[in-house]
Backbone as XML, in Angstrom:
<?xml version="1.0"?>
<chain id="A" units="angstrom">
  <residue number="1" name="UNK">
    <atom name="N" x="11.902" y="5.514" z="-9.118"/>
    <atom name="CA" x="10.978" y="4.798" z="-9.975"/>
    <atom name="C" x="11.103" y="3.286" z="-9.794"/>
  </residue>
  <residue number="2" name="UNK">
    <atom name="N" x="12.188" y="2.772" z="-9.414"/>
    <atom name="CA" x="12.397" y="1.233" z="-9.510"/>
    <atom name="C" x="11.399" y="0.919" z="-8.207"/>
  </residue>
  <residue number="3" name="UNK">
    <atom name="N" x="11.288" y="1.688" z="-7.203"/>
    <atom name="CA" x="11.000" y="1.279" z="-6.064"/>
    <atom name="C" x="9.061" y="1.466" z="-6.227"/>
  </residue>
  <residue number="4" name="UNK">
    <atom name="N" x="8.416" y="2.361" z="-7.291"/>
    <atom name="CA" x="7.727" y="2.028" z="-7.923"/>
    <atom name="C" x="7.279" y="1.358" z="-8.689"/>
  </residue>
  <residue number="5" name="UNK">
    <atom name="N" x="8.044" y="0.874" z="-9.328"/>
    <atom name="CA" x="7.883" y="-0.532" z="-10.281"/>
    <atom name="C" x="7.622" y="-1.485" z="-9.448"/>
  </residue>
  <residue number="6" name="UNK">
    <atom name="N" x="8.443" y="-1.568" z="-8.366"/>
    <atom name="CA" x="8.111" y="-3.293" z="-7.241"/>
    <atom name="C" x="7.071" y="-2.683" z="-6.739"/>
  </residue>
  <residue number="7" name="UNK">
    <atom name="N" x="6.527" y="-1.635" z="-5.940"/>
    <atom name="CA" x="5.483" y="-1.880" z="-5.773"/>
    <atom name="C" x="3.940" y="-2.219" z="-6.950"/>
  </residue>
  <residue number="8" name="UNK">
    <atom name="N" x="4.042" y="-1.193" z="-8.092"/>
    <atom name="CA" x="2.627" y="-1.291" z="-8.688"/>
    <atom name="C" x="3.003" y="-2.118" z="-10.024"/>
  </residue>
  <residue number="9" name="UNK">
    <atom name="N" x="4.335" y="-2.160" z="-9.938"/>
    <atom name="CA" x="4.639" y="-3.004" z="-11.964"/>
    <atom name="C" x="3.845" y="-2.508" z="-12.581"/>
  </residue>
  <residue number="10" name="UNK">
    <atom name="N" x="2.757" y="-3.523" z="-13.233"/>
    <atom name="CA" x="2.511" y="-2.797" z="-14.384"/>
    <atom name="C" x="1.254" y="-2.091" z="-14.118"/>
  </residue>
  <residue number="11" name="UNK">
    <atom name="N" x="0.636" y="-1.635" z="-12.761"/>
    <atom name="CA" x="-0.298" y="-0.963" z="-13.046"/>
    <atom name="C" x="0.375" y="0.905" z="-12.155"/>
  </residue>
  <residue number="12" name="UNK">
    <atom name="N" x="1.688" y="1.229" z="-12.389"/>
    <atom name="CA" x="2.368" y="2.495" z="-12.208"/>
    <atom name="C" x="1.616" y="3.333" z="-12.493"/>
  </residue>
  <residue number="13" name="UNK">
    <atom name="N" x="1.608" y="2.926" z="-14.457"/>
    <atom name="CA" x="1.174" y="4.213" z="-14.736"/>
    <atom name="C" x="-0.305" y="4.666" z="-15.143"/>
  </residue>
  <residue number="14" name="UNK">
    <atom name="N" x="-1.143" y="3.369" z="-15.035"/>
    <atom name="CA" x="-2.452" y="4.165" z="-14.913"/>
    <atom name="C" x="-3.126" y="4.094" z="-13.068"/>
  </residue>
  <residue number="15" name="UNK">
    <atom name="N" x="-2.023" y="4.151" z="-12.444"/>
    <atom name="CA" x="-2.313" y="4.692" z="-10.873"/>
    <atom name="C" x="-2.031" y="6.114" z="-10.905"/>
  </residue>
  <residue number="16" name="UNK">
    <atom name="N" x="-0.458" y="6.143" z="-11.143"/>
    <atom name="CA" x="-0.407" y="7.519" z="-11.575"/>
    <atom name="C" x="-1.059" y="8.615" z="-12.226"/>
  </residue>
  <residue number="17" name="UNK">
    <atom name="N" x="-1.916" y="8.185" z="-13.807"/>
    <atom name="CA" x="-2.691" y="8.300" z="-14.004"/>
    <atom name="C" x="-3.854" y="9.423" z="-13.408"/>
  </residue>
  <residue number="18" name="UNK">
    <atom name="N" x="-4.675" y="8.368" z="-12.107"/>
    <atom name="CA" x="-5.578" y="8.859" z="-11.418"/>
    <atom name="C" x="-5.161" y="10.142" z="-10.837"/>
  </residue>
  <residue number="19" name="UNK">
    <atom name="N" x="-3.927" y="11.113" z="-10.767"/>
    <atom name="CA" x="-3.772" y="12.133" z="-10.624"/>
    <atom name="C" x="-3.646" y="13.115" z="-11.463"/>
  </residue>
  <residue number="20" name="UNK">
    <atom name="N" x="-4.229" y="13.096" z="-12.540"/>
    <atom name="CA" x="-3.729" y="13.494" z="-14.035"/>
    <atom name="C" x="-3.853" y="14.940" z="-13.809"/>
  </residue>
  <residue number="21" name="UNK">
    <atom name="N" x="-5.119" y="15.546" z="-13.141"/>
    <atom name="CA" x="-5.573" y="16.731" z="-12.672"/>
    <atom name="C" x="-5.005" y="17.349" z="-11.364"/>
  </residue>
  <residue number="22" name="UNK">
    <atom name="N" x="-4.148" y="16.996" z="-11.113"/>
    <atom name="CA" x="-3.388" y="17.313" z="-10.004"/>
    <atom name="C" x="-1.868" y="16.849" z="-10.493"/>
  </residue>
  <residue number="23" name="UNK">
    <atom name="N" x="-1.235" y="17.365" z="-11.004"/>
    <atom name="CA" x="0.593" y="16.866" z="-11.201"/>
    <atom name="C" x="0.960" y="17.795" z="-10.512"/>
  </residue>
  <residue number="24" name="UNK">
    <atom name="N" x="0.813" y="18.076" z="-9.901"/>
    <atom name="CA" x="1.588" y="18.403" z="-8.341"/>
    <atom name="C" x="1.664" y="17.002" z="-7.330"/>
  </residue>
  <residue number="25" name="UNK">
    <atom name="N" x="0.955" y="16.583" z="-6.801"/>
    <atom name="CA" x="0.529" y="15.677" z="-6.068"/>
    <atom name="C" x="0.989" y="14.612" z="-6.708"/>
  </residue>
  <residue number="26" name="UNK">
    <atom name="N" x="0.873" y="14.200" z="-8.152"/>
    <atom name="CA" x="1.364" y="12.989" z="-8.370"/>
    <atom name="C" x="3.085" y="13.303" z="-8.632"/>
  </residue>
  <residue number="27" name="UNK">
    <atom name="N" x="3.783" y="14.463" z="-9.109"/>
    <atom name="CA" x="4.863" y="14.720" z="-8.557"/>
    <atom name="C" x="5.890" y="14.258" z="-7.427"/>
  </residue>
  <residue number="28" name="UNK">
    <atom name="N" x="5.017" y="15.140" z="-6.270"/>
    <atom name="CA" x="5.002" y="14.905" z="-5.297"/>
    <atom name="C" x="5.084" y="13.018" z="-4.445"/>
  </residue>
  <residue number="29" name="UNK">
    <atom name="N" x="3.769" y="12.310" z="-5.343"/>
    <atom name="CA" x="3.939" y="11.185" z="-4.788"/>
    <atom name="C" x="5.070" y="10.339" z="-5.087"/>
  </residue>
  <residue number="30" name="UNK">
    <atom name="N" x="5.646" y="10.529" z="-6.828"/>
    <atom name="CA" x="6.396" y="10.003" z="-7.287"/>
    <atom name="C" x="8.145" y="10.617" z="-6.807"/>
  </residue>
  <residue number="31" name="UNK">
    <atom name="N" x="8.342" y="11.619" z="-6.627"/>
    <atom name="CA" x="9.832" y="12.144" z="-6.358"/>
    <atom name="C" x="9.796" y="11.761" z="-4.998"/>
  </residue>
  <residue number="32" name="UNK">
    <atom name="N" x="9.169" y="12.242" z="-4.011"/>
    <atom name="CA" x="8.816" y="12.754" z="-2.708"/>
    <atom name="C" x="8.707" y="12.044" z="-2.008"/>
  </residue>
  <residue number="33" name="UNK">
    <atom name="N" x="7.666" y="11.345" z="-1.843"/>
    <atom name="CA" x="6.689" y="10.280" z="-0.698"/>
    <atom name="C" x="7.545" y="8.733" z="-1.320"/>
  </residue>
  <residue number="34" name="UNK">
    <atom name="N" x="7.628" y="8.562" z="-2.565"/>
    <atom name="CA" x="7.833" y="7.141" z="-2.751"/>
    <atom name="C" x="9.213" y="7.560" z="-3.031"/>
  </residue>
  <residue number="35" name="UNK">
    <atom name="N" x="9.898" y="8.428" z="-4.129"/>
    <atom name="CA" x="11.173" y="8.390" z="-4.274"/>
    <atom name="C" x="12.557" y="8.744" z="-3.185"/>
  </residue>
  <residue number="36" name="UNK">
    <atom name="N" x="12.317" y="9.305" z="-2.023"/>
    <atom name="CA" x="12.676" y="10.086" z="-0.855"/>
    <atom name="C" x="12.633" y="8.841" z="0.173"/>
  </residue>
  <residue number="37" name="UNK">
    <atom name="N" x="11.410" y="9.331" z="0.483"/>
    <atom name="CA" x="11.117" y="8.413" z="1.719"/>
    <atom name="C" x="10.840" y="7.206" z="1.944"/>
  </residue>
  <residue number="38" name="UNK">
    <atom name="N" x="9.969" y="6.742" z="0.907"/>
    <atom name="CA" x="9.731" y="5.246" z="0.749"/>
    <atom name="C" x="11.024" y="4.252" z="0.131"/>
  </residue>
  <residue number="39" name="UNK">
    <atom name="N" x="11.311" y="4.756" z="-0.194"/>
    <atom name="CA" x="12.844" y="4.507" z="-1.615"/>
    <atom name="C" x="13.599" y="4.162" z="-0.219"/>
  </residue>
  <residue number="40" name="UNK">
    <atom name="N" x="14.049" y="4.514" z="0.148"/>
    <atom name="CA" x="15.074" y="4.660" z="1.117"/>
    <atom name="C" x="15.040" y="3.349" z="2.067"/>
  </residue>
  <residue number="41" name="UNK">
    <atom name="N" x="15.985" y="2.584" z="2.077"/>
    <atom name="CA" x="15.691" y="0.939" z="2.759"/>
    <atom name="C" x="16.479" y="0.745" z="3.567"/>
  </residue>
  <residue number="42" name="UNK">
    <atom name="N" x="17.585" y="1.583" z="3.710"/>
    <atom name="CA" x="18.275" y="1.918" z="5.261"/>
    <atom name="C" x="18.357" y="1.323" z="6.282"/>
  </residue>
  <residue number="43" name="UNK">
    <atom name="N" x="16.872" y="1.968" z="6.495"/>
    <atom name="CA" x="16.218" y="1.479" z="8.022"/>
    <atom name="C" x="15.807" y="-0.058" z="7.851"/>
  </residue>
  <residue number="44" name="UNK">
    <atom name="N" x="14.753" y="0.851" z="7.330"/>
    <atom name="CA" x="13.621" y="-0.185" z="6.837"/>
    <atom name="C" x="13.837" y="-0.836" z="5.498"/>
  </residue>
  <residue number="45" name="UNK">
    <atom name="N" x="13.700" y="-1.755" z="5.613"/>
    <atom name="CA" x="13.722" y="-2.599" z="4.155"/>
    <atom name="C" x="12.210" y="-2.536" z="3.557"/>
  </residue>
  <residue number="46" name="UNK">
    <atom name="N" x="12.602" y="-2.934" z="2.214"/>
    <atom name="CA" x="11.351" y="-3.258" z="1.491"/>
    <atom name="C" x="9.608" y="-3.960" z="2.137"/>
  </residue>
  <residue number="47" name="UNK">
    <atom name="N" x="9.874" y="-4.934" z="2.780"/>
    <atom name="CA" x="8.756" y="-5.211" z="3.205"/>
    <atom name="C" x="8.693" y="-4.680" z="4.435"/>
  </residue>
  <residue number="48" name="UNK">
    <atom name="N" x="9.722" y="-4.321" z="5.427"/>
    <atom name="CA" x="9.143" y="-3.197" z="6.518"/>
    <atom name="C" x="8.276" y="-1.769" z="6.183"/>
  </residue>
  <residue number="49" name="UNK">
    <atom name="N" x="8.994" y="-1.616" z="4.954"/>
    <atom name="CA" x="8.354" y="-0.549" z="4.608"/>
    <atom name="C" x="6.769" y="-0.896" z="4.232"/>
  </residue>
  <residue number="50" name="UNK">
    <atom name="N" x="6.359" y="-1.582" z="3.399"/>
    <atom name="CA" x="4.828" y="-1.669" z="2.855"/>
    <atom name="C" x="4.509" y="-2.321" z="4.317"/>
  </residue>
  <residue number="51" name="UNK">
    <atom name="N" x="5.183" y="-3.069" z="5.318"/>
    <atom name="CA" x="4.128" y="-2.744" z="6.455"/>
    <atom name="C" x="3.454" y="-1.468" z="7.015"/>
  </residue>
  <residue number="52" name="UNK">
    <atom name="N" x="4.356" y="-0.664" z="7.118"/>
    <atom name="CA" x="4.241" y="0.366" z="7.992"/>
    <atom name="C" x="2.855" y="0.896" z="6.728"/>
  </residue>
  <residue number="53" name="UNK">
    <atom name="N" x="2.941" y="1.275" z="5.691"/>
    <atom name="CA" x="2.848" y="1.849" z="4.566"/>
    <atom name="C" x="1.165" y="1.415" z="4.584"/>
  </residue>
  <residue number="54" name="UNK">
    <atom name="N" x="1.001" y="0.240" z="4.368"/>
    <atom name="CA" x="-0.110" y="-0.597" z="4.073"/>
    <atom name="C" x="-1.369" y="-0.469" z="5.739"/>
  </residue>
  <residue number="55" name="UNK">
    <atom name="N" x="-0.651" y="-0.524" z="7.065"/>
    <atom name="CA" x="-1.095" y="-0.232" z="8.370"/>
    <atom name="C" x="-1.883" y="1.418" z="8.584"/>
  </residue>
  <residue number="56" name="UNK">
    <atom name="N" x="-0.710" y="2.263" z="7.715"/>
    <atom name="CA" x="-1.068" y="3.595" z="7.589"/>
    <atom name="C" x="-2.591" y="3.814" z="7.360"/>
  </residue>
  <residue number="57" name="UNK">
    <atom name="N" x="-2.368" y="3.543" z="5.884"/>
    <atom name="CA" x="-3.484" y="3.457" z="4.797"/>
    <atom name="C" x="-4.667" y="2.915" z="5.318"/>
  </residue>
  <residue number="58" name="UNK">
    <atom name="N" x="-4.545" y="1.395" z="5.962"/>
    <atom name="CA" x="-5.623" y="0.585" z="5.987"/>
    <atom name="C" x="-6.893" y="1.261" z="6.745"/>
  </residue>
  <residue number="59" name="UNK">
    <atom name="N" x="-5.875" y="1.906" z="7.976"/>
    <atom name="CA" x="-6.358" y="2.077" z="9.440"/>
    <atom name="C" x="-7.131" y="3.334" z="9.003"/>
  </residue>
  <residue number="60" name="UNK">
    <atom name="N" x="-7.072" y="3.980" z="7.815"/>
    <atom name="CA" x="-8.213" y="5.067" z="7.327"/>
    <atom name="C" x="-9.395" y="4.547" z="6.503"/>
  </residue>
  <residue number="61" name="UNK">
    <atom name="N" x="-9.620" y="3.748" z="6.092"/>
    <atom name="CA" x="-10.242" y="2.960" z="5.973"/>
    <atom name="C" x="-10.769" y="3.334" z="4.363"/>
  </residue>
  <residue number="62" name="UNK">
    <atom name="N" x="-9.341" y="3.508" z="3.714"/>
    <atom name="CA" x="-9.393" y="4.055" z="2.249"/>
    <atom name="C" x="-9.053" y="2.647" z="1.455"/>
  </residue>
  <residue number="63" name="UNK">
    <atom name="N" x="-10.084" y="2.969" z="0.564"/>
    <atom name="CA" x="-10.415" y="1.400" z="-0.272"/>
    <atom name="C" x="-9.169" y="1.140" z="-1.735"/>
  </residue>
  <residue number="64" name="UNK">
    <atom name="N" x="-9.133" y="2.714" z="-2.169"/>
    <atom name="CA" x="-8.085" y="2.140" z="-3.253"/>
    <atom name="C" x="-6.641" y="1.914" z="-2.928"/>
  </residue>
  <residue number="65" name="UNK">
    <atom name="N" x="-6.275" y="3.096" z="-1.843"/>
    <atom name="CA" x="-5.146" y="2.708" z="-1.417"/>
    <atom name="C" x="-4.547" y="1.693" z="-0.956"/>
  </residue>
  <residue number="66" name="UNK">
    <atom name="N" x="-5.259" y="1.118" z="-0.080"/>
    <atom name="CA" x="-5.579" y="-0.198" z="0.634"/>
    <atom name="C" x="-5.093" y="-1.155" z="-0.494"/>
  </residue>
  <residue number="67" name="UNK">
    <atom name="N" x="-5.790" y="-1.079" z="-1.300"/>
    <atom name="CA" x="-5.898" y="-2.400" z="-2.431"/>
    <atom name="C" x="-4.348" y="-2.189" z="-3.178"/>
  </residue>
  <residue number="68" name="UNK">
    <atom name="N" x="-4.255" y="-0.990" z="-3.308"/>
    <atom name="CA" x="-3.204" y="-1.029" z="-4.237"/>
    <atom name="C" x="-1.810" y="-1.712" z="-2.862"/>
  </residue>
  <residue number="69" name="UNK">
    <atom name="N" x="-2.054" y="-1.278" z="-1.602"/>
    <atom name="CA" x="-0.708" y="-1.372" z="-0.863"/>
    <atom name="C" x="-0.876" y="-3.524" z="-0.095"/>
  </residue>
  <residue number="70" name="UNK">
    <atom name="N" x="-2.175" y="-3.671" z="0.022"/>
    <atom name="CA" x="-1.760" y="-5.068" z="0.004"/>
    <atom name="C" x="-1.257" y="-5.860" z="-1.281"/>
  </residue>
  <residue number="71" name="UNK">
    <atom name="N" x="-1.757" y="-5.319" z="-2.625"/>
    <atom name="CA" x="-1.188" y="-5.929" z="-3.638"/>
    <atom name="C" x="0.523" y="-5.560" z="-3.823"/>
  </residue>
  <residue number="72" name="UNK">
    <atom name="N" x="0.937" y="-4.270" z="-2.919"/>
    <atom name="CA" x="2.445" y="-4.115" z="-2.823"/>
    <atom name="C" x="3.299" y="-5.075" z="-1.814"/>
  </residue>
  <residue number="73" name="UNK">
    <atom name="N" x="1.952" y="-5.057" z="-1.077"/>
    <atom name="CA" x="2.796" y="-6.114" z="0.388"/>
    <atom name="C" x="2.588" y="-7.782" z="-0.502"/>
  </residue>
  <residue number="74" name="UNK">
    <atom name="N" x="2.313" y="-8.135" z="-1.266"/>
    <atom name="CA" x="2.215" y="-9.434" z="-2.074"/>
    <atom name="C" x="3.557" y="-9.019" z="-2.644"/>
  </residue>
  <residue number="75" name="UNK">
    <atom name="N" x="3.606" y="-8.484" z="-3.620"/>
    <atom name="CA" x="4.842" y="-8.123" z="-4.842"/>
    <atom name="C" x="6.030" y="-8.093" z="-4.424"/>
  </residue>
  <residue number="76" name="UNK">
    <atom name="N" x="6.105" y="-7.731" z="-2.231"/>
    <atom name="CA" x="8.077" y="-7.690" z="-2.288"/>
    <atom name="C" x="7.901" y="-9.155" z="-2.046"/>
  </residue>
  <residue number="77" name="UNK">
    <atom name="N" x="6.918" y="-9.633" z="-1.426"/>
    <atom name="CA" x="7.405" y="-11.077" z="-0.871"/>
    <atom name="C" x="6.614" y="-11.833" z="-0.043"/>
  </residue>
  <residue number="78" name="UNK">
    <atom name="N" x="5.710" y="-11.036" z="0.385"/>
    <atom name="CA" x="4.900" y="-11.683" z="1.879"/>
    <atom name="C" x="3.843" y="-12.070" z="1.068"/>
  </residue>
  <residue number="79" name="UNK">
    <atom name="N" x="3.712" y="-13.634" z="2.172"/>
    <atom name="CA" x="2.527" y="-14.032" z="1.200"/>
    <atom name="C" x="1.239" y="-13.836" z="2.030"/>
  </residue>
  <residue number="80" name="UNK">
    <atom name="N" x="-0.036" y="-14.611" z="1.113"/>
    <atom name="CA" x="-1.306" y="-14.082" z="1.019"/>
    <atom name="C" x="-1.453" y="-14.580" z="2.435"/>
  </residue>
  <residue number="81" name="UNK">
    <atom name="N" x="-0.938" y="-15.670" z="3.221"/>
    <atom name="CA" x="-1.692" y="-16.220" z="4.722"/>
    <atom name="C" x="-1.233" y="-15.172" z="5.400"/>
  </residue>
  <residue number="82" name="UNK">
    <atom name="N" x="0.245" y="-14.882" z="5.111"/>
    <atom name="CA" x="0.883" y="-13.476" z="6.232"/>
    <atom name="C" x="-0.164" y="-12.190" z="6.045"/>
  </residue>
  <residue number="83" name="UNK">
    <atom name="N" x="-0.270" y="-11.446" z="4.986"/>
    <atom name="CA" x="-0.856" y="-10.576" z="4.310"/>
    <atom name="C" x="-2.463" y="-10.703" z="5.504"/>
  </residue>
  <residue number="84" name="UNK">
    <atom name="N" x="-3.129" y="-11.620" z="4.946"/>
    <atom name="CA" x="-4.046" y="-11.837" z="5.972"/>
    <atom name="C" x="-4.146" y="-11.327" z="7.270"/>
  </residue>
  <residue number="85" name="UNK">
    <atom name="N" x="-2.949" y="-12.105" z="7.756"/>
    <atom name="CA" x="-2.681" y="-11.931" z="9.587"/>
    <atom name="C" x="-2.353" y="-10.548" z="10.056"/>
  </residue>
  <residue number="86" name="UNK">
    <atom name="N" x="-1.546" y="-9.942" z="9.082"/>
    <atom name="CA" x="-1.489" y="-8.666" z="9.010"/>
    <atom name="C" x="-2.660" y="-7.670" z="9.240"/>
  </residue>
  <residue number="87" name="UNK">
    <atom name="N" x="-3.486" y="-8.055" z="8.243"/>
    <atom name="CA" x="-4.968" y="-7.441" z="7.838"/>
    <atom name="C" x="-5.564" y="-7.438" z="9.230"/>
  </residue>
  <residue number="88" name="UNK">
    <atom name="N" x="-5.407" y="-8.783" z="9.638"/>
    <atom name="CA" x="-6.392" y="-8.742" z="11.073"/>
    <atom name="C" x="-5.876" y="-8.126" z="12.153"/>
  </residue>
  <residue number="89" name="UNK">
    <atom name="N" x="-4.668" y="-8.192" z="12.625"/>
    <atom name="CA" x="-4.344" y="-7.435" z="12.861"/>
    <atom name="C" x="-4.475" y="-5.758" z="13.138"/>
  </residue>
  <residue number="90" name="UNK">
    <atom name="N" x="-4.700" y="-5.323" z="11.974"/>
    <atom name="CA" x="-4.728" y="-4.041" z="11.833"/>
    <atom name="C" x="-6.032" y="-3.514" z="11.968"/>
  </residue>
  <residue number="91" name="UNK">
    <atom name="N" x="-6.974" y="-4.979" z="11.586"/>
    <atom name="CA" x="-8.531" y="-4.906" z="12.282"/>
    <atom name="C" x="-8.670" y="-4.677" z="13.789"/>
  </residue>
  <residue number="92" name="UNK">
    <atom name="N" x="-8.069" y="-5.107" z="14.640"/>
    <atom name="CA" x="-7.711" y="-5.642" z="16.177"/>
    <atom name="C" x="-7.590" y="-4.006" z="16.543"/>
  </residue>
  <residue number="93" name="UNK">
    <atom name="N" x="-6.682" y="-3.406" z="15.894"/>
    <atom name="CA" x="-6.653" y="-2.466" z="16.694"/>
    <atom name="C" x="-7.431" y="-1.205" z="16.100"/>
  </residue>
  <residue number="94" name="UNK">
    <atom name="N" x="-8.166" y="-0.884" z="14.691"/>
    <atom name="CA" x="-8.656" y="-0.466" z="14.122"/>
    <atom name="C" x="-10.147" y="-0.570" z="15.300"/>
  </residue>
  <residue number="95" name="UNK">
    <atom name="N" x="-10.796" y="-1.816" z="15.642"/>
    <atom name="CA" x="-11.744" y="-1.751" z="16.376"/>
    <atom name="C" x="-11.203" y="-1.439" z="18.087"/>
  </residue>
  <residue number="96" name="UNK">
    <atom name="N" x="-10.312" y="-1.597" z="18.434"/>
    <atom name="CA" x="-10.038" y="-0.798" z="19.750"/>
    <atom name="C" x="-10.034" y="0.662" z="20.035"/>
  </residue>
  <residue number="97" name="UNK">
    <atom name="N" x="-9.923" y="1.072" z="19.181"/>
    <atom name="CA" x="-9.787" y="2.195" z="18.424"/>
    <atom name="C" x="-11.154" y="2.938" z="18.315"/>
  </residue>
  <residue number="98" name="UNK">
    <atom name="N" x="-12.230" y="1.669" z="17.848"/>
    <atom name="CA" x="-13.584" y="2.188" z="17.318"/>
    <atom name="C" x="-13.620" y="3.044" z="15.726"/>
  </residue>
  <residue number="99" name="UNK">
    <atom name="N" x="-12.748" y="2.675" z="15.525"/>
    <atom name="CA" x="-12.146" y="3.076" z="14.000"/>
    <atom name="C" x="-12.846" y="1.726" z="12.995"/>
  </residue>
  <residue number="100" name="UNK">
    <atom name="N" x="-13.782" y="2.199" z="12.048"/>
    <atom name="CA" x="-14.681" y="1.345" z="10.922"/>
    <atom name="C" x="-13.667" y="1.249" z="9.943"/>
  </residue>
  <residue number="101" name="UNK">
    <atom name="N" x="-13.708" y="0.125" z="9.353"/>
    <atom name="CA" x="-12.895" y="-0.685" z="8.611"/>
    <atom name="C" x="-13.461" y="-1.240" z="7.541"/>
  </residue>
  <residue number="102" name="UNK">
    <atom name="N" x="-14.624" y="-0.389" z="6.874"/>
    <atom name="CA" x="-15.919" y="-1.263" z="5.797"/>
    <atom name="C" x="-15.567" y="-0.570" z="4.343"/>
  </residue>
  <residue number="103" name="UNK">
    <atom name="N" x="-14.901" y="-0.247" z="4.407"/>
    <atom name="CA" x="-14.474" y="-0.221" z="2.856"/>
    <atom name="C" x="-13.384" y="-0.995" z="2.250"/>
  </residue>
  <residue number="104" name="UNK">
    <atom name="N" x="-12.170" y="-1.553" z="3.093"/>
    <atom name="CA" x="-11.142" y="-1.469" z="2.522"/>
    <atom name="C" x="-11.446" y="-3.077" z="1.962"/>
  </residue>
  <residue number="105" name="UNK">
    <atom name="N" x="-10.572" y="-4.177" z="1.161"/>
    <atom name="CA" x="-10.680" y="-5.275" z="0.697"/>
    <atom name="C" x="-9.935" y="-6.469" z="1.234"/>
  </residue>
  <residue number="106" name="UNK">
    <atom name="N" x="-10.024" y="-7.370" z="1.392"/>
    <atom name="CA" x="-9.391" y="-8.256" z="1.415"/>
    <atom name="C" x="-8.252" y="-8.479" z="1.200"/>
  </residue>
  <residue number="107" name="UNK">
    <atom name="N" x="-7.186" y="-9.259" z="1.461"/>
    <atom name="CA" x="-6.160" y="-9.598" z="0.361"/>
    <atom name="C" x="-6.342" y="-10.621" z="-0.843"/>
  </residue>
  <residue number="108" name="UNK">
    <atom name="N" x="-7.405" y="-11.442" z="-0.416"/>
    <atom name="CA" x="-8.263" y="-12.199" z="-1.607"/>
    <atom name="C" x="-9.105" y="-12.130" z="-2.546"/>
  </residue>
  <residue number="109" name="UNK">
    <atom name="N" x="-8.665" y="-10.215" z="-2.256"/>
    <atom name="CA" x="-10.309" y="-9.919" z="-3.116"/>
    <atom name="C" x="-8.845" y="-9.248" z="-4.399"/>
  </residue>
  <residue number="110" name="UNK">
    <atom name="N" x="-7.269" y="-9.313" z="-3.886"/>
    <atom name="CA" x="-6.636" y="-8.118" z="-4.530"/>
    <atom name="C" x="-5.564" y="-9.406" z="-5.357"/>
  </residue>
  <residue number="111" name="UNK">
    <atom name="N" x="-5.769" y="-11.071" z="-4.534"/>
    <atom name="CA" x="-4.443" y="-11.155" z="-5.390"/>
    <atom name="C" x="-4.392" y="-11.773" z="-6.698"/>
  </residue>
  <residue number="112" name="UNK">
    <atom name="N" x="-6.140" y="-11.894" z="-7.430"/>
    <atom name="CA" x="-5.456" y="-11.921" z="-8.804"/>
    <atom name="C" x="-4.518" y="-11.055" z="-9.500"/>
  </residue>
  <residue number="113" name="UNK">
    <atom name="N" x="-4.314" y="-9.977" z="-8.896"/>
    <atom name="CA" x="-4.085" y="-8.761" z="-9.474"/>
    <atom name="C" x="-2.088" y="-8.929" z="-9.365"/>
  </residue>
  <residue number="114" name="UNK">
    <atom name="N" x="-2.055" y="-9.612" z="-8.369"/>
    <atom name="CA" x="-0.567" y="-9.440" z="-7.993"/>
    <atom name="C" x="-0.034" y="-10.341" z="-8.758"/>
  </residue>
</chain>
């Protein structure tokens, strides 16, 4: 849970929330995906992790996830110009790819939020 808290603070639990009809899955996201695997800083540290995490996500071109994981890549530490470069980045190869990229947001559209 702590490693949930740095990423969403105070918007955890009405993210969580959005699975209300599925507690399996939000289970799952909370023990499993974030408490297991993401939790784990070993390797990867905190902001290695919401790279990888945030690249995942983006490159599907899913809008809430997206939003919620650049506002995570703000919260360990990286700021909004990095965050950016990142973004484009992940555009760069998203269009090599031929992979559409028209939903997801900005990081300027997410960091009042952070």
């Amino acid at each position: 849970m702590a490693w949930l808290d740095q990423i969403y603070k105070h918007n955890r639990a009405s993210t969580i929330k959005l699975f209300e009809a599925h507690k399996d899955f939000a289970w799952i996201s909370a023990n499993i995906t974030y408490g297991l695997y993401l939790s784990d800083h070993t390797i990867l540290d905190a902001i290695d992790t919401e790279m990888v995490v945030l690249s995942g996500i983006m490159i599907q071109n899913l809008k809430k996830e997206t939003g919620w994981h650049l506002r995570g890549t703000r919260r360990v530490g990286v700021s909004q110009e990095d965050v950016e470069l990142v973004q484009q980045c992940i555009e760069l190869v998203a269009a090599f790819a031929q992979v559409r990229l028209n939903k997801v947001p900005r990081v300027a559209d997410i960091e009042h939020e952070v």
